[in-house]
Structures are given as C-alpha cells and as structure tokens.
C-alpha angles and dihedrals in degrees: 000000000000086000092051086053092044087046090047093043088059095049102042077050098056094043090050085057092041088050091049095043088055096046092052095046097044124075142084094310104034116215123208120220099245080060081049095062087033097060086040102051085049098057105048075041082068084240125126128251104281087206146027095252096064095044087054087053103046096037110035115011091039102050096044096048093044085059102045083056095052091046085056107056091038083055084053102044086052099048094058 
C-alpha cells in the first residue's frame, strides 16, 4: 500500500513539471526551452531579459503558472 502511494507521488510529480513546462511554453509567443535557461541564468546573473521572449517568460508565463500552481495545492490542503 506505502509503495502504490510512493509510485503515484512520483508520477503525479512528474505530470505537474511536464504541465508546467507546457503552460509555460504554449501561447501567443511561444518560448523554447534554451530561451527558458537563458532568461533564467540571466536573471539570477542580475541582467535583463536580451530578448522579448524572455521577458515574456520571466514577467508574464512564470509567474502565472507559479501561482496557479500555489492556488492548487492551497485548494487541496483546504479541502481536506
């Protein structure tokens, strides 16, 4: 029984990233994932954004999906 919820944490774990992953990726201007380390090796590098679709990652799909992810889990916890 412990080792089915192990096995269903991990996978549940792994969809949540690859849905993240795709949320962030999809949209109007769509962002690749090498654009994706870029934007976030300059940031934590104190740089701006060297192109629009980093700034469209870091400012507006990050944050978004970050928080949808927050509101999830606080919707969960008080549910149970």
């Amino acid at each position: 029984m412990i080792v089915q919820k192990r096995y269903l944490f991990i996978i549940l774990s792994i969809l949540l990233f690859v849905v993240l992953v795709i949320g962030i990726e999809w949209g109007a201007v769509r962002v690749q994932h090498d654009e994706m380390i870029d934007a976030l090796q300059n940031y934590f590098k104190g740089k701006t954004p060297s192109s629009i679709h980093e700034g469209v990652f870091l400012y507006l799909r990050l944050p978004r999906v970050l928080l949808c992810v927050m509101a999830g889990g606080l919707l969960s916890l008080s549910g149970v």
